[in-house]
Residue frames as a rotation matrix with the C-alpha (Angstrom) as fourth column:
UNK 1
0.576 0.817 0.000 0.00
0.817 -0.576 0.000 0.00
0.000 0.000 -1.000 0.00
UNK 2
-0.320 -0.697 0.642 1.22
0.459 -0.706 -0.539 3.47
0.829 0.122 0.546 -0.90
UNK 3
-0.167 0.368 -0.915 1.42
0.868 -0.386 -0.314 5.90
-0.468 -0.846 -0.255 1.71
UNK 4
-0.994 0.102 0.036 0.60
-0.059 -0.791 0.609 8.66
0.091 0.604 0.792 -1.13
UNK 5
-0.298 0.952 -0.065 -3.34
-0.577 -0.234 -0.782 9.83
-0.760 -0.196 0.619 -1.52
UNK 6
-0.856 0.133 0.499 -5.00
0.357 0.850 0.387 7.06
-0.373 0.509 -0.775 -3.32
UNK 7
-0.363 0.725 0.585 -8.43
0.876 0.052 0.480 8.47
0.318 0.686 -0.654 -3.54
UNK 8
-0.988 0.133 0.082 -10.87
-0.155 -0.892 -0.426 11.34
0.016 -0.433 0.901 -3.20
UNK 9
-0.740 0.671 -0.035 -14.67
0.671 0.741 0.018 11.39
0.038 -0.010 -0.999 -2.45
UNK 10
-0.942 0.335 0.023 -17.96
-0.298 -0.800 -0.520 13.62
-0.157 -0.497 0.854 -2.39
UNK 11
-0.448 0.834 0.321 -21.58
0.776 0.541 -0.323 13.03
-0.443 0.104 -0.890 -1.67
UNK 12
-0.739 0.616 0.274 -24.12
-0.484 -0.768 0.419 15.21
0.469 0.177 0.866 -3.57
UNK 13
-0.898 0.439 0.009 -26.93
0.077 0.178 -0.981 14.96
-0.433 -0.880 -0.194 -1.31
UNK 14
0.145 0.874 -0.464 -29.98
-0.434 -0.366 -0.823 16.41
-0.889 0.321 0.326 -3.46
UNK 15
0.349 0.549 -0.760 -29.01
-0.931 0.294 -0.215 13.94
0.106 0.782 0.614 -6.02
UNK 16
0.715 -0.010 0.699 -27.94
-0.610 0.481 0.630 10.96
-0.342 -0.877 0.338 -3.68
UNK 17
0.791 -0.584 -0.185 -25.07
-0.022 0.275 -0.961 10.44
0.612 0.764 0.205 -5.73
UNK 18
0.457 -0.889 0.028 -21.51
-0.245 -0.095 0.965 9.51
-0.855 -0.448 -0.261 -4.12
UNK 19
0.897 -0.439 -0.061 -18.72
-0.344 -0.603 -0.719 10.59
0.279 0.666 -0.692 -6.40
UNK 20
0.405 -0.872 0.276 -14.81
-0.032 0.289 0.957 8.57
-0.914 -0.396 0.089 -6.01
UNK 21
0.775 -0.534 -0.338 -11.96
-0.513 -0.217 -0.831 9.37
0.370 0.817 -0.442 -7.86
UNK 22
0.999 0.016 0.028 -9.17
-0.013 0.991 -0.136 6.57
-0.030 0.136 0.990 -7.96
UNK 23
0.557 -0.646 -0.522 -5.98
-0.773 -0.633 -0.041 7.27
-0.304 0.426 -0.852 -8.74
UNK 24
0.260 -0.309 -0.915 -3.18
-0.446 0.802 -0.397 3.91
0.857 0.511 0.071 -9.84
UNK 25
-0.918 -0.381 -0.111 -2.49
-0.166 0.623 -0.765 2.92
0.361 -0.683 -0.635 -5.98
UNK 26
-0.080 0.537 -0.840 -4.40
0.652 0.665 0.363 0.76
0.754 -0.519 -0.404 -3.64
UNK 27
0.387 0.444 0.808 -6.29
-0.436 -0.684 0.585 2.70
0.812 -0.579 -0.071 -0.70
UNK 28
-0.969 -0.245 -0.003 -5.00
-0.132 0.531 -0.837 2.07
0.207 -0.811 -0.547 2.58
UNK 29
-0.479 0.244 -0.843 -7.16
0.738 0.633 -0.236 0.30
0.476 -0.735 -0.483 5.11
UNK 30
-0.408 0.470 -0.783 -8.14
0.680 -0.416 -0.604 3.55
-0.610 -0.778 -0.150 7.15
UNK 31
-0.687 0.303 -0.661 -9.23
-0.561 -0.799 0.216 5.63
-0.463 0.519 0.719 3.89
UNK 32
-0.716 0.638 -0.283 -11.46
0.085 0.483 0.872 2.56
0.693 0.600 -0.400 2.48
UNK 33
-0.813 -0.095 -0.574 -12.74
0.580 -0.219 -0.785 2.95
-0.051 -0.971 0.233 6.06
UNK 34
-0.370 0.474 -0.799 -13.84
-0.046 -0.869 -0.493 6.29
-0.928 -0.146 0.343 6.18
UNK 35
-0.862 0.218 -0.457 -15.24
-0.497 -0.188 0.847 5.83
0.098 0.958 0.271 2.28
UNK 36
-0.705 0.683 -0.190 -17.46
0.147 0.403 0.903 3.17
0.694 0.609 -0.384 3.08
UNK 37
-0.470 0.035 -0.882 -18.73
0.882 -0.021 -0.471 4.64
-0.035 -0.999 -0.021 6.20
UNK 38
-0.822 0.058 -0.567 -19.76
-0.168 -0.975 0.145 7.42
-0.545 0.214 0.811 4.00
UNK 39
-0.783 0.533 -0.319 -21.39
-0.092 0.408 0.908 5.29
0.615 0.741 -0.271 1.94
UNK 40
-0.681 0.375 -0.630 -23.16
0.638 0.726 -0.257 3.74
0.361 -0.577 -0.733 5.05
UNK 41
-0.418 0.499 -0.759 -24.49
0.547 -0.529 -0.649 7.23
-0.725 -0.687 -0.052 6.33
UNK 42
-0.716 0.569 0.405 -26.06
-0.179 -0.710 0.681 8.12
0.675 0.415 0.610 2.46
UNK 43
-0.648 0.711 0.274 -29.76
-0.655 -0.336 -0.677 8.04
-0.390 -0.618 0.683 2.86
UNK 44
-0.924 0.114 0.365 -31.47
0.275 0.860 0.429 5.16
-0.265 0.497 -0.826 2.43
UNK 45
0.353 0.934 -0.043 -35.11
0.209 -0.124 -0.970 6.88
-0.912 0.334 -0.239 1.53
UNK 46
0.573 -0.015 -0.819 -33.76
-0.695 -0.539 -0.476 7.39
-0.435 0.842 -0.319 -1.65
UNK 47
0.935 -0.290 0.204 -31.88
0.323 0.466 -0.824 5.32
0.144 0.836 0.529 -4.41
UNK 48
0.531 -0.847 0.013 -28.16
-0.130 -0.066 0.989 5.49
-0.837 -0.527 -0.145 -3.95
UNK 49
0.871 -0.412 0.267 -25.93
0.277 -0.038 -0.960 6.29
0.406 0.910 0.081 -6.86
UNK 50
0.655 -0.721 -0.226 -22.48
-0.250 -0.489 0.835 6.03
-0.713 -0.490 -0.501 -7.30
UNK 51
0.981 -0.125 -0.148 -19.84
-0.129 0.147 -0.981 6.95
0.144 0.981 0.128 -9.57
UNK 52
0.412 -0.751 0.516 -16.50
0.127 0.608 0.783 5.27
-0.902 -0.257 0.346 -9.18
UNK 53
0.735 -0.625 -0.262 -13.46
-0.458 -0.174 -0.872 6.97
0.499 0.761 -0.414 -11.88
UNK 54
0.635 -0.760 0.137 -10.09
-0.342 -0.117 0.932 4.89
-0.693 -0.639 -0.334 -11.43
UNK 55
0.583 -0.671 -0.458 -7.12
-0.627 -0.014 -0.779 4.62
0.516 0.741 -0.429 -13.40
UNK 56
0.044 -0.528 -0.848 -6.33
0.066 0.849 -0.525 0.69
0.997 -0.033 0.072 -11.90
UNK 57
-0.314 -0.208 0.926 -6.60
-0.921 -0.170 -0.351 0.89
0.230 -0.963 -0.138 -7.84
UNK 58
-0.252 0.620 -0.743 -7.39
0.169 0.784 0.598 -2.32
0.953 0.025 -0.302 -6.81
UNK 59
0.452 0.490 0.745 -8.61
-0.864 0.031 0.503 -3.16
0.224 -0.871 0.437 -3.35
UNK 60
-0.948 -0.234 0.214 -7.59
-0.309 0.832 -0.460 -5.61
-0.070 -0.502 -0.862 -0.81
UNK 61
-0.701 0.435 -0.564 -9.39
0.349 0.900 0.261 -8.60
0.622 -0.014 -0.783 -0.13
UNK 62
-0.452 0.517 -0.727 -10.91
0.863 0.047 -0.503 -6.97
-0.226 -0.855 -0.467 3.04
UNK 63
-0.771 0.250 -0.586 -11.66
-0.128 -0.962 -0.243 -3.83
-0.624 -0.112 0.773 1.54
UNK 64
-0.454 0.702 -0.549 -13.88
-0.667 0.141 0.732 -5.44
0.591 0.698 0.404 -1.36
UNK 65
-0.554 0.582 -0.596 -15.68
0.696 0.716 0.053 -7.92
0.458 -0.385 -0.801 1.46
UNK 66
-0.514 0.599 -0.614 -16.82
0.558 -0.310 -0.770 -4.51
-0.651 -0.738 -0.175 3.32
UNK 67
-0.496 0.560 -0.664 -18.10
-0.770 -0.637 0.037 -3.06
-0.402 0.529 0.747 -0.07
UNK 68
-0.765 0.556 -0.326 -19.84
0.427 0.816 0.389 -6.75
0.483 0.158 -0.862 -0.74
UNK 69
-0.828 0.162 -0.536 -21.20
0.543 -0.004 -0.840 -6.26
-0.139 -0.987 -0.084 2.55
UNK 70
-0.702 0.124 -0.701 -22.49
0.002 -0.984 -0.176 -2.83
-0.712 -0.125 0.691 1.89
UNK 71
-0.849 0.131 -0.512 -23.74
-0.488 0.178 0.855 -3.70
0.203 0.975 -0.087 -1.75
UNK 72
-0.685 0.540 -0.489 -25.83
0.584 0.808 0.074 -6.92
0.436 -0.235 -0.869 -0.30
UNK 73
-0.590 0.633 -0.502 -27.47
0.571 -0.112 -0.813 -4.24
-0.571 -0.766 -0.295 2.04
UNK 74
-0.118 0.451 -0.885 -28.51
-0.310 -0.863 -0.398 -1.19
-0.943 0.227 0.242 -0.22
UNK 75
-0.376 -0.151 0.914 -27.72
0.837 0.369 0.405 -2.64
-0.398 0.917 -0.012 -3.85
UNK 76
0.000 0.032 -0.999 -26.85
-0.146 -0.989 -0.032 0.96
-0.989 0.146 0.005 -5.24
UNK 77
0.896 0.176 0.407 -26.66
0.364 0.233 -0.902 1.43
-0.254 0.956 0.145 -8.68
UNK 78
0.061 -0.992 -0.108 -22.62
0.574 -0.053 0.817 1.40
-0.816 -0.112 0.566 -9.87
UNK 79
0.944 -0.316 0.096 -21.08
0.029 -0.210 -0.977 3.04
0.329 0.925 -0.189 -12.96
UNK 80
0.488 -0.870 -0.073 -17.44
0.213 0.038 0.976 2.16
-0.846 -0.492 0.203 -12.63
UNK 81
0.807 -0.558 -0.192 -15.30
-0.493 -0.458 -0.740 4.40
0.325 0.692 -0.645 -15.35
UNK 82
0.336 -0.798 0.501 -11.78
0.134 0.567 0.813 2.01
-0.932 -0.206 0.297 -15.91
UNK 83
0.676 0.087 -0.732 -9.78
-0.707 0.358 -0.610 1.11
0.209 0.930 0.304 -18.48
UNK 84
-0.800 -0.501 0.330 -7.90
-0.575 0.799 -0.179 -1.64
-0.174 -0.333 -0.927 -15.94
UNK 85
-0.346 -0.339 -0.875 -8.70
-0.701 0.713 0.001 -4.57
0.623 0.614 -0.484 -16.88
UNK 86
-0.668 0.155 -0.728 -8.55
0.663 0.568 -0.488 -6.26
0.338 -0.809 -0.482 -13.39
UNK 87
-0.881 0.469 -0.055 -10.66
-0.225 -0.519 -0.825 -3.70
-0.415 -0.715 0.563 -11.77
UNK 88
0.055 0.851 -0.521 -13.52
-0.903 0.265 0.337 -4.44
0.425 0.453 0.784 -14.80
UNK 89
-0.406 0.158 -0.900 -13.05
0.078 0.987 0.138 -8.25
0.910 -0.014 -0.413 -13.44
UNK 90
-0.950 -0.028 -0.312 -13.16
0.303 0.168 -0.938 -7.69
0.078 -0.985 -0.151 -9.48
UNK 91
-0.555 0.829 -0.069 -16.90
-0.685 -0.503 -0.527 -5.32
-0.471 -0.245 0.847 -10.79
UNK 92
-0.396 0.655 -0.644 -17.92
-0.782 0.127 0.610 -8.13
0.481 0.745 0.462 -12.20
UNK 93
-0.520 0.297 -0.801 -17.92
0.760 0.588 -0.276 -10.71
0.389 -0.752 -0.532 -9.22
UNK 94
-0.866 0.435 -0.246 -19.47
0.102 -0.328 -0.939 -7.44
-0.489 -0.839 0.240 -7.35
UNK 95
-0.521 0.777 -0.353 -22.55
-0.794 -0.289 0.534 -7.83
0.313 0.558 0.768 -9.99
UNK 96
-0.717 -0.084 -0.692 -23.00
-0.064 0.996 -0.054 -11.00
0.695 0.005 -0.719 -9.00
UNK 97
-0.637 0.261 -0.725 -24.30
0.742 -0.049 -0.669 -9.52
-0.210 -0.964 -0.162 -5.55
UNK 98
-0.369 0.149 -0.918 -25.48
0.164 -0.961 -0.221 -6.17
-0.915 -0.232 0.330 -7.09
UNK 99
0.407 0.172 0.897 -27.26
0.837 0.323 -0.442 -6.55
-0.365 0.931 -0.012 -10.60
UNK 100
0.949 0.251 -0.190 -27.27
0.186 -0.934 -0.306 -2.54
-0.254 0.255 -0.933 -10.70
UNK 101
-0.217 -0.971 -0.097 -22.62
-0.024 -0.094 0.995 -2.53
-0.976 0.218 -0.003 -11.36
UNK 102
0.796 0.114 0.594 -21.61
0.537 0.319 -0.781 -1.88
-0.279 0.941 0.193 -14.53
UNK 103
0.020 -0.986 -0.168 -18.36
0.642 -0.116 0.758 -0.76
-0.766 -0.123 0.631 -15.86
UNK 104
0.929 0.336 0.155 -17.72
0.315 -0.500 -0.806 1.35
-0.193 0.798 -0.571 -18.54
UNK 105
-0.289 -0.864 0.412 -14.26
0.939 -0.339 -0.051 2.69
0.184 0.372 0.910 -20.72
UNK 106
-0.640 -0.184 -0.746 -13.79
0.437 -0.886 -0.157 6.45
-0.632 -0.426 0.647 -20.18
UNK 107
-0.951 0.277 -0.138 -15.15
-0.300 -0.717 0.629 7.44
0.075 0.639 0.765 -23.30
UNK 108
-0.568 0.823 -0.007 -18.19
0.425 0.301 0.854 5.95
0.705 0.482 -0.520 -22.36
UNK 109
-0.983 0.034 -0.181 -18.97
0.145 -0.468 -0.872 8.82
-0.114 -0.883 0.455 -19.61
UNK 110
-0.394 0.915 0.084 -22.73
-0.912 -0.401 0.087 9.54
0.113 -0.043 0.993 -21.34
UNK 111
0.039 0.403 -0.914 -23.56
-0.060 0.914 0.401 5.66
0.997 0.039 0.060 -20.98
UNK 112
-0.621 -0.253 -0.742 -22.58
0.689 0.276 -0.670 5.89
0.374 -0.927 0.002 -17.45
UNK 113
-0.762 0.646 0.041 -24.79
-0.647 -0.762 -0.035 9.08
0.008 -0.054 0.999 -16.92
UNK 114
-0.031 0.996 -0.085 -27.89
-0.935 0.001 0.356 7.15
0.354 0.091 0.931 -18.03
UNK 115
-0.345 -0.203 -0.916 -26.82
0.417 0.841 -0.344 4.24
0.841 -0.501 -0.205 -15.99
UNK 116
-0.818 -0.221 -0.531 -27.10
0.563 -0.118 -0.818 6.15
0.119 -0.968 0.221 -13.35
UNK 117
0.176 0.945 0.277 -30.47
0.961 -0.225 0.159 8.01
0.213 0.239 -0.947 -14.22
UNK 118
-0.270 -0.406 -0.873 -28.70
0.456 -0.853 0.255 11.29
-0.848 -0.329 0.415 -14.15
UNK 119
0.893 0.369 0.257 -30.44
0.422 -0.489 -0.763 14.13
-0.156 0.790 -0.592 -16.59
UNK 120
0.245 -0.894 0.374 -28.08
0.764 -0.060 -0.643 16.28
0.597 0.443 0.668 -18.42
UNK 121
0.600 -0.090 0.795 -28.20
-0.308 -0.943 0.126 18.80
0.738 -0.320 -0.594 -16.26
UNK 122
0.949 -0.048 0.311 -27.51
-0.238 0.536 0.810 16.44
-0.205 -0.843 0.497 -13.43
UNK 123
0.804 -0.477 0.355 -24.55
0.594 0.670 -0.446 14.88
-0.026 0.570 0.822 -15.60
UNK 124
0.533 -0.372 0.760 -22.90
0.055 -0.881 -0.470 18.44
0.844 0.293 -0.449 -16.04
UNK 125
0.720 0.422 0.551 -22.97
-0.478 -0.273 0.835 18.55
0.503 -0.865 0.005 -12.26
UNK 126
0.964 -0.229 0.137 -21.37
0.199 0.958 0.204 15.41
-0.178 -0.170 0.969 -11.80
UNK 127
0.411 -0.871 0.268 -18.60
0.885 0.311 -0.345 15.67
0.217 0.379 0.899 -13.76
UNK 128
0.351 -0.434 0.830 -17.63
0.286 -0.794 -0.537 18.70
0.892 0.426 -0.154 -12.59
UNK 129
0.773 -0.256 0.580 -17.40
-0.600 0.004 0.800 17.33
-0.208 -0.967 -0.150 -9.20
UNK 130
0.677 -0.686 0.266 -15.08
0.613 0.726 0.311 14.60
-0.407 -0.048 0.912 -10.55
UNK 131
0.542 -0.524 0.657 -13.22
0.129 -0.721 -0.681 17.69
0.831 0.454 -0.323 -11.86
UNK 132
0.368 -0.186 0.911 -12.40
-0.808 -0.549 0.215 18.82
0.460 -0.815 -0.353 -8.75
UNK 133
0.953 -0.018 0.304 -12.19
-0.130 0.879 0.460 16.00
-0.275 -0.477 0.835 -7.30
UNK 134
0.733 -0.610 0.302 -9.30
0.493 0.170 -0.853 14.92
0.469 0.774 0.426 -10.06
UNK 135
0.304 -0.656 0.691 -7.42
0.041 -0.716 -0.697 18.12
0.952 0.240 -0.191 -8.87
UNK 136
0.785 0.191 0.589 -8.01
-0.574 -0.134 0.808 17.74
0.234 -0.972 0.004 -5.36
UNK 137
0.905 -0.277 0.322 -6.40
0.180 0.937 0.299 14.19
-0.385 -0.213 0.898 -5.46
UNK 138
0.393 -0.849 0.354 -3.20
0.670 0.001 -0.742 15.66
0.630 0.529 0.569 -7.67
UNK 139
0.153 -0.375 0.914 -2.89
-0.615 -0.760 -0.209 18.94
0.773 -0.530 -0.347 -5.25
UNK 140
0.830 -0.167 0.532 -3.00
-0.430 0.416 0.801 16.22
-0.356 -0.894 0.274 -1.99
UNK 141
0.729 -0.681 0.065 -0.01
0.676 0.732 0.083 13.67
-0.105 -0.017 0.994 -3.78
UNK 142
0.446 -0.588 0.674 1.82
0.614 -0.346 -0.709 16.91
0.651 0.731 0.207 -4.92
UNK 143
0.348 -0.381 0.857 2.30
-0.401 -0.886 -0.231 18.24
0.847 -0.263 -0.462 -1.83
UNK 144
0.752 -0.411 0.516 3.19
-0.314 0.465 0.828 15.08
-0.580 -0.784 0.220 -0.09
UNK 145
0.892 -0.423 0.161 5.39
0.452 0.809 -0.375 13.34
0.028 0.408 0.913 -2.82
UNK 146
0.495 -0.400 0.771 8.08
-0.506 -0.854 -0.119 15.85
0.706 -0.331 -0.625 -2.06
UNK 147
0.142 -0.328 0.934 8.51
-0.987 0.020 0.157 14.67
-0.070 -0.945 -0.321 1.57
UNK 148
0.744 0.269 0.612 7.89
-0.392 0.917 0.074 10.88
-0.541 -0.295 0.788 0.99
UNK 149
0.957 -0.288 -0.025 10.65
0.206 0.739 -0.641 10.79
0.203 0.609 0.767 -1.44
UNK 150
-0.123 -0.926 0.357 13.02
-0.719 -0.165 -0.676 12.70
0.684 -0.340 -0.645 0.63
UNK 151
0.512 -0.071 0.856 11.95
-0.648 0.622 0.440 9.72
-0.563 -0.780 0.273 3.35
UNK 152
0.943 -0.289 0.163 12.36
0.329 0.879 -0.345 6.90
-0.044 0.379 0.924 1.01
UNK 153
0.625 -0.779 -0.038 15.81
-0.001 0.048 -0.999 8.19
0.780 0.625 0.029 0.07
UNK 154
-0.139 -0.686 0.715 16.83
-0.930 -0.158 -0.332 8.80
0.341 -0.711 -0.616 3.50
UNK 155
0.634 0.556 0.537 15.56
-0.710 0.694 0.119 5.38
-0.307 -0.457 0.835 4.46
UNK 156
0.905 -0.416 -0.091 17.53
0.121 0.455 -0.882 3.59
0.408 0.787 0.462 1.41
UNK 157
0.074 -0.801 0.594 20.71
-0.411 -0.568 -0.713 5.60
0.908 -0.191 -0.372 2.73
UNK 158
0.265 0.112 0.958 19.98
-0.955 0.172 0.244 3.97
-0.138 -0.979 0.152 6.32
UNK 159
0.858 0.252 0.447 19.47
-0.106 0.939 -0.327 0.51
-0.503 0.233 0.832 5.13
UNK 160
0.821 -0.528 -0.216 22.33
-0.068 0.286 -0.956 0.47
0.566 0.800 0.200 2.73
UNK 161
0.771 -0.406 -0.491 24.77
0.298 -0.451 0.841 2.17
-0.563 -0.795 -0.227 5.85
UNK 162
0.770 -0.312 -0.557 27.85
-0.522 -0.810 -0.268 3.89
-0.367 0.497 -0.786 5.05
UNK 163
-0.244 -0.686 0.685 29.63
0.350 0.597 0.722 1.68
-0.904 0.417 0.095 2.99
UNK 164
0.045 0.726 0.686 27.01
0.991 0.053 -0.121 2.46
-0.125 0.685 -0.717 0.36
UNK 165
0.968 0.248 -0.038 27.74
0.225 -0.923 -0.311 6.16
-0.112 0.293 -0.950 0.77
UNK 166
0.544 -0.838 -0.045 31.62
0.010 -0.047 0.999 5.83
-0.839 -0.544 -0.017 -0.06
UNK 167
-0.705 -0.368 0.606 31.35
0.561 0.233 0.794 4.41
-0.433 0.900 0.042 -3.06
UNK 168
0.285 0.875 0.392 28.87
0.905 -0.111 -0.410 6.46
-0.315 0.472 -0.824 -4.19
């Protein structure tokens, strides 16, 4: 698991949509957490929509048993934007449980829209949270990835000890 921001999230409330943006690492354990805990507190008088962009995160084993879980209770309707491979496979065991998943290639963002029963206006909306979103998630890794590679390098430099910085 990276210790870099993996994902980003936002509910729209007044159109009971929940919005996640992906990025190419694996969430940790305490962000999959707090995501599906978000899920857990949409509202259930209403239909639950959610749009899921990633660009190849997978999930651990435990993190896709508490979004089974979750699924089995509410069975939201999915649109999962990919163009990983594995991640289309892992939404297809979560159809199994959930008829309402369905994947989709990027370019197929208006097919996902009407998956999700989202008007265009609604659509417009959307994607302009995953805008943000998008930028949110690059402004959060860009102002750690800085520090984590001055760790890793001092780490490497530890591990190696100072033989490794003689010959160097």
């Amino acid at each position: 698991m990276s210790t870099l921001p993996s994902m980003a999230f936002e509910l729209m409330p007044d159109l009971n949509v929940m919005v996640c943006y992906k990025g190419k690492n694996s969430p940790t354990e305490a962000d999959w957490d707090v995501y599906v805990n978000a899920l857990e507190s949409t509202s259930a008088d209403r239909p639950l929509r959610i749009l899921v962009i990633t660009h190849g995160a997978h999930l651990s084993r435990l993190q896709q048993q508490k979004l089974l879980a979750f699924h089995r209770r509410r069975q939201p309707k999915v649109a999962l934007l990919t163009s990983a491979t594995s991640v289309g496979f892992v939404a297809s065991i979560m159809a199994l449980t959930n008829p309402g998943v369905r994947t989709f290639l990027p370019a197929q963002r208006a097919s996902a829209g009407v998956h999700l029963g989202l008007g265009s206006a609604d659509v417009d909306a959307v994607w302009a949270v995953v805008d943000r979103l998008h930028e949110k998630l690059r402004m959060m890794v860009a102002s750690i990835a800085p520090r984590a590679r001055t760790a890793e390098k001092r780490s490497k430099k530890q591990i190696a000890g100072p033989r490794a910085a003689k010959r160097t």
